[in-house]
C-alpha positions, -999 to +999 in steps of 0.1 A: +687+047-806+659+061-789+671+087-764+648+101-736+655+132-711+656+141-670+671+158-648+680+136-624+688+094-631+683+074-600+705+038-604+690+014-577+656+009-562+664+001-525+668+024-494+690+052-511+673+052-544+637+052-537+642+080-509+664+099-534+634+096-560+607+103-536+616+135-522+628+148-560+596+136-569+580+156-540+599+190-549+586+184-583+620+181-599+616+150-627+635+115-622+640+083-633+649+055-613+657+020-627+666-006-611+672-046-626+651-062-601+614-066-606+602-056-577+611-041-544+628-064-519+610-098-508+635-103-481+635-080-451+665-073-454+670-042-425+648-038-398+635-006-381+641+029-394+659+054-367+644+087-360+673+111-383+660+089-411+625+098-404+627+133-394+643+138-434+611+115-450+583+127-427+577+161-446+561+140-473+523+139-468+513+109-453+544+086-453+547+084-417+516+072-409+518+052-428+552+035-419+541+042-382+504+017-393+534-010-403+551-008-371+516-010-348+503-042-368+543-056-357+547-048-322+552-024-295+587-031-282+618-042-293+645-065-275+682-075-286+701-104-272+729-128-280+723-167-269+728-196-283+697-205-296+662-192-289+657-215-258+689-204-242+680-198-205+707-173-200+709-148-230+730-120-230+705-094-237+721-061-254+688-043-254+663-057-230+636-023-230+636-001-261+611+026-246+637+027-215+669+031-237+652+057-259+628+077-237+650+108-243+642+108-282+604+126-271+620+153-256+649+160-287+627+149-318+590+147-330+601+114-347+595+081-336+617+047-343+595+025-367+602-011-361+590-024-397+608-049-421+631-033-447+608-051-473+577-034-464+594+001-461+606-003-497+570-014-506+557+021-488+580+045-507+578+033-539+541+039-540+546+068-523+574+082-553+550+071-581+519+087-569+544+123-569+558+112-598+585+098-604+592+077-633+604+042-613+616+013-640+622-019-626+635-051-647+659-023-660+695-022-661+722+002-668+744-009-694+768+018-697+774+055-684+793+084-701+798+120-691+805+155-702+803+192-690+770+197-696+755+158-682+756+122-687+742+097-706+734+062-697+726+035-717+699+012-705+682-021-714+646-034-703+625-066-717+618-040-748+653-034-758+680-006-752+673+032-749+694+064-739+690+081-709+702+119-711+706+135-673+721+163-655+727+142-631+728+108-612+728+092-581+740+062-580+724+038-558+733+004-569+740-016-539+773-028-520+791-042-555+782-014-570+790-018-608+785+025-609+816+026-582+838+003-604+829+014-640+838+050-625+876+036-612+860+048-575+886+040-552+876+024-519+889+018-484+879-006-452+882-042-439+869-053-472+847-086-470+844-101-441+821-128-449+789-144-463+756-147-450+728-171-461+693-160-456+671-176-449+632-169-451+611-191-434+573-195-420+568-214-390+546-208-361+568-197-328+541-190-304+558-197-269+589-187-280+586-152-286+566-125-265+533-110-278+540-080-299+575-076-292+603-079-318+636-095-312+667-096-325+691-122-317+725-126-327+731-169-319+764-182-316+765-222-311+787-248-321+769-253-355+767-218-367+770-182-360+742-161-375+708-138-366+674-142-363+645-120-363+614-127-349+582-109-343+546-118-341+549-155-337+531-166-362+540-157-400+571-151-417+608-147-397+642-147-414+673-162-400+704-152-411+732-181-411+770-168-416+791-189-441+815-211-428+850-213-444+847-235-476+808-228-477+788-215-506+756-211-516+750-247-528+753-259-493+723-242-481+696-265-494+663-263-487+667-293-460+698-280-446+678-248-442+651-265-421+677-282-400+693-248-394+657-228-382+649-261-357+688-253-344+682-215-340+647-222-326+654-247-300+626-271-316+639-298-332+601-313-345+593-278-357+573-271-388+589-254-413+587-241-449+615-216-463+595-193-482+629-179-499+671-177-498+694-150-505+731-147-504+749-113-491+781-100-483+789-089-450+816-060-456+834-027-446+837-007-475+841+031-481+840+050-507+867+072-507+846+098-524+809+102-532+809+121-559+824+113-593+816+140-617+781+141-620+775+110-600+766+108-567+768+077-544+745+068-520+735+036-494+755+010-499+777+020-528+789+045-508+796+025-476+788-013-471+789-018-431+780-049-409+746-053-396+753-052-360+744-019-347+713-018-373+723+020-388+731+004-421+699+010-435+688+047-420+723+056-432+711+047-470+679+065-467+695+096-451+717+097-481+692+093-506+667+119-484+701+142-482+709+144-518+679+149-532+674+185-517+709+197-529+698+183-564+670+205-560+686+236-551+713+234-582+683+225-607+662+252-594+692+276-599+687+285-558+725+270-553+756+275-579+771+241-587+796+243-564+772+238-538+766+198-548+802+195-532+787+196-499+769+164-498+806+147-500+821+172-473+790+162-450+782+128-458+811+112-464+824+119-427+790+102-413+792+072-432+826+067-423+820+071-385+789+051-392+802+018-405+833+020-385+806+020-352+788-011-368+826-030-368+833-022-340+801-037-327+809-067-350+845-066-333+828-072-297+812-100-306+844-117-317+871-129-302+900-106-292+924-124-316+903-116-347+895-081-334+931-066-339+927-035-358+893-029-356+877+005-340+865+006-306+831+012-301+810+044-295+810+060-260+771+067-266+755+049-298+722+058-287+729+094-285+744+092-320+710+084-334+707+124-340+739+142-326+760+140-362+774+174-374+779+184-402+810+205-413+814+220-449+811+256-470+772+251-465+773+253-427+790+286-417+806+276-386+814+298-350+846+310-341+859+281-318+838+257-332+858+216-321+851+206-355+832+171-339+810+149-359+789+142-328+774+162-300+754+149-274+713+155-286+704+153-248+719+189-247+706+206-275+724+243-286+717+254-318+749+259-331+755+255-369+768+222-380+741+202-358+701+194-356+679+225-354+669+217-317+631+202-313+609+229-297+571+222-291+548+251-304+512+265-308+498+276-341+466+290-338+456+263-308+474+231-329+506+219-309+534+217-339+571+205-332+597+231-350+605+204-371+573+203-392+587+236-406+618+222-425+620+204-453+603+223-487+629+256-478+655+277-460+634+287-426+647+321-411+639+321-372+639+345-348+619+357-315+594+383-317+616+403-290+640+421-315+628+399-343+612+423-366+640+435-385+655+401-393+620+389-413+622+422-432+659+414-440+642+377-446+618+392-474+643+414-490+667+383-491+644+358-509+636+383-535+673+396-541+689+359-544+652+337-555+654+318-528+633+294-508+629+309-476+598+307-451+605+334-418+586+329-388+587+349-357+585+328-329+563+341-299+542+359-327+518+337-344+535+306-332+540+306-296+570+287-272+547+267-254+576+255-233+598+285-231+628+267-245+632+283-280+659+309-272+676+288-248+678+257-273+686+282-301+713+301-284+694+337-292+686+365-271+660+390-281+671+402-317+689+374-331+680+349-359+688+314-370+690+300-407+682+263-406+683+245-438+658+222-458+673+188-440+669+207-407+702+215-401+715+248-384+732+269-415+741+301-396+731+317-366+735+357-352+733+352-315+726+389-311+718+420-333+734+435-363+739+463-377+723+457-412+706+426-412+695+421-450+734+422-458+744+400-434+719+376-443+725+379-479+761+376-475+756+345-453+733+329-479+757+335-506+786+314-492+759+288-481+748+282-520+781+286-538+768+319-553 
């Protein structure tokens, strides 16, 4: 049998999988992604991409301007409410001003939210991964997977027949069943199931129902059905999403009952309709209870399946797939000993967990207390969790007296290792650049041109003792503070440095001088990449 070789085998072509094979693509390392669909999603699926998620893709040339075109031909604003149908005079609304709620994200990240179909994101990156390179097969599926010491091999089938597949590695990507996560005896924890959704896709013109260029989300409860609609321009395609009830299945929702259910959700009983499409999905709480088996890595869903409400599900996926593929990069590269891959379940895992757990809980509110009984309460600040997760693992060399949280509050940033390398506006040569545009292709050394100097000379004798990736910029030299806020975000004086890593994460930080700064750096990059 025909056997073929890469580095890296990307299993699933949503969220997880695409980003994963994208930013491989983009640090030139080779991968293959197959996936048994034929396309990208036709559904929506998700909607809107949060600002962590984007931060990770936005180093990629072009991508977010493009995703940020989508969002401007959708709308401006976006609004979430809970009502009984779309003509309820009273609805509860959840989020009623999304540039109110979330006017603190210009001040903490150069990012914007991108309120854009999951369907049309997918679309975006897997052009974007095949014009870098990567080798994307779709109507393929794995049939089997075995591993070694020295990699795996995975045995696929497409319209042509069966082939071999030989990789150092793999990221499993293959959705909330995840065949991957059960073929590798993957044990999992959670709620479980907790339903079935029908989906329905429909076109229908709602002019007068749903303000110009403003997306809503509404989550309908009414004595027919429970479920969620999403509508946006008015006229076009929307998607309403109608929970199972007990006894229900997928032969129930015919294409009449369908139509019945939009004029219900709608409020217009006469309304024109025409379901474009139906899909049936799980609504569930599952967690992988690790993300790494081996030489597999899980990712998205296959990693941690989490109720919709709360909307995180599908920036989680693409953080994980954005998140893995650097560390991938830095073991192939031989930058990081293999140890280092370890990380991505140390810092991941914990996120996801806190993640889906915050997405039942929201679920939990919406139910009633009876049927709640067990299930998490909600986050103190949701929105603030958008970028305060920290990370904790051998790859983040933590302070003395560090709490050990997995959130901080972004509003207030401090540069300590374990969180978000703190946005700071600067001048290049009379171009205003956030911080941020540094990360992403490297390790970036830091430090302030007061007392600066000898950390970048440790910086070049670093990269050439250990090979590494690492950009050093002196801030206040060629780029200038604009705002004044570097060392104060940072947590530096004059003569200390900061080590933020390619995801934009603070690695280490000396708050003050040294004695020998090359060794010190060295030594710190050493336990940082498992060498």
């Amino acid at each position: 049998m025909e056997q073929e070789r890469v580095p890296v085998l990307v299993v699933g072509g949503g969220y997880a999988g695409l980003s994963a094979a994208m930013l491989l693509a983009w640090r030139e390392v080779p991968v293959m992604l197959v996936e048994r669909h034929p396309s990208t999603s036709i559904q929506p699926k998700a909607f809107g991409v949060g600002p962590r998620a984007l931060e990770l893709l936005r180093p990629v040339p072009g991508l977010e301007s493009t995703l940020a075109g989508i969002w401007t031909g959708i709308g401006d604003n976006m609004r979430i409410a809970i009502a009984q149908t779309m003509v309820d005079p009273n609805p509860h609304m959840i989020m009623n001003d999304e540039q109110e709620e979330l006017a603190f994200l210009a001040d903490v990240t150069p990012a914007a939210l991108v309120g854009a179909p999951q369907a049309e994101i997918e679309r975006v990156l897997r052009v974007k991964a095949e014009e870098l390179g990567a080798d994307l097969r779709f109507s393929t599926e794995l049939c089997s997977l075995e591993q070694d010491e020295d990699g795996v091999t995975a045995r696929i089938r497409d319209v042509d027949g069966e082939r071999l597949v030989r990789a150092d590695y793999v990221v499993a990507a293959d959705g909330y069943r995840s065949p991957l996560r059960k073929l590798l005896n993957l044990p999992t924890s959670g709620k479980g199931e907790l339903g079935r959704m029908c989906s329905i896709m429909f076109d229908a013109d709602l002019t007068g129902l749903v303000r110009e260029r403003e997306v809503t989300l509404w989550y309908l409860q009414n004595e027919v059905f429970t479920g969620v609609i999403v509508t946006g321009t008015g006229v076009g395609a929307h998607v309403l999403g109608v929970n199972y009830a007990e006894g229900e299945s997928a032969a129930d929702f015919t294409d009449e009952r369908c139509v019945e259910l939009v004029r219900i959700a709608t409020g217009r009983p006469e309304l024109d309709v025409r379901v474009l499409d139906k899909a049936t999905f799980g609504i569930g709480h599952v967690l992988a209870d690790r993300y790494r088996a081996g030489r597999v890595f899980f990712a998205g869903d296959a990693a941690h399946t989490m109720p919709p409400t709360g909307g995180q599900g599908g920036s989680t996926a693409l953080q994980d797939g954005c998140d893995i593929a650097w560390r991938l990069w830095l073991v192939l590269t031989g930058q990081a000993g293999a140890g280092f891959l370890d990380t991505y379940d140390a810092e991941r895992r914990p996120i996801g967990t806190l993640t889906a757990d915050a997405q039942l809980a929201n679920l939990g509110v919406r139910m009633p207390p009876a049927a709640r009984i067990g299930y998490p309460e909600p986050l103190d600040d949701p929105i603030g969790a958008l970028l305060g997760h920290r990370y904790h693992s051998t790859a983040i060399l933590n302070e003395p007296g560090d709490d050990g949280s997995l959130l901080e509050d972004p509003r207030v940033p401090n540069g300590r290792p374990g969180g978000r390398a703190p946005h700071v506006v600067l001048d290049w040569d009379g171009q205003r650049i956030a911080i941020g545009d540094l990360f992403g292709s490297s390790f970036v050394l830091l430090a302030d041109k007061q007392g600066g100097q000898a950390w970048m000379e440790a910086g070049r004798l670093v990269k050439e003792r250990l090979g590494v990736e690492l950009t050093r910029l002196l801030v206040n030299d060629e780029l200038m503070d604009v705002e004044g806020r570097f060392r104060e975000r940072y947590g530096v004086g004059g003569g200390g440095a900061v080590l933020v890593r390619p995801d934009g994460y603070v690695a280490w930080r000396s708050p003050d001088p040294v004695t020998n700064p090359a060794d010190t750096l060295e030594h710190a990059l050493r336990q940082i990449l498992s060498r």
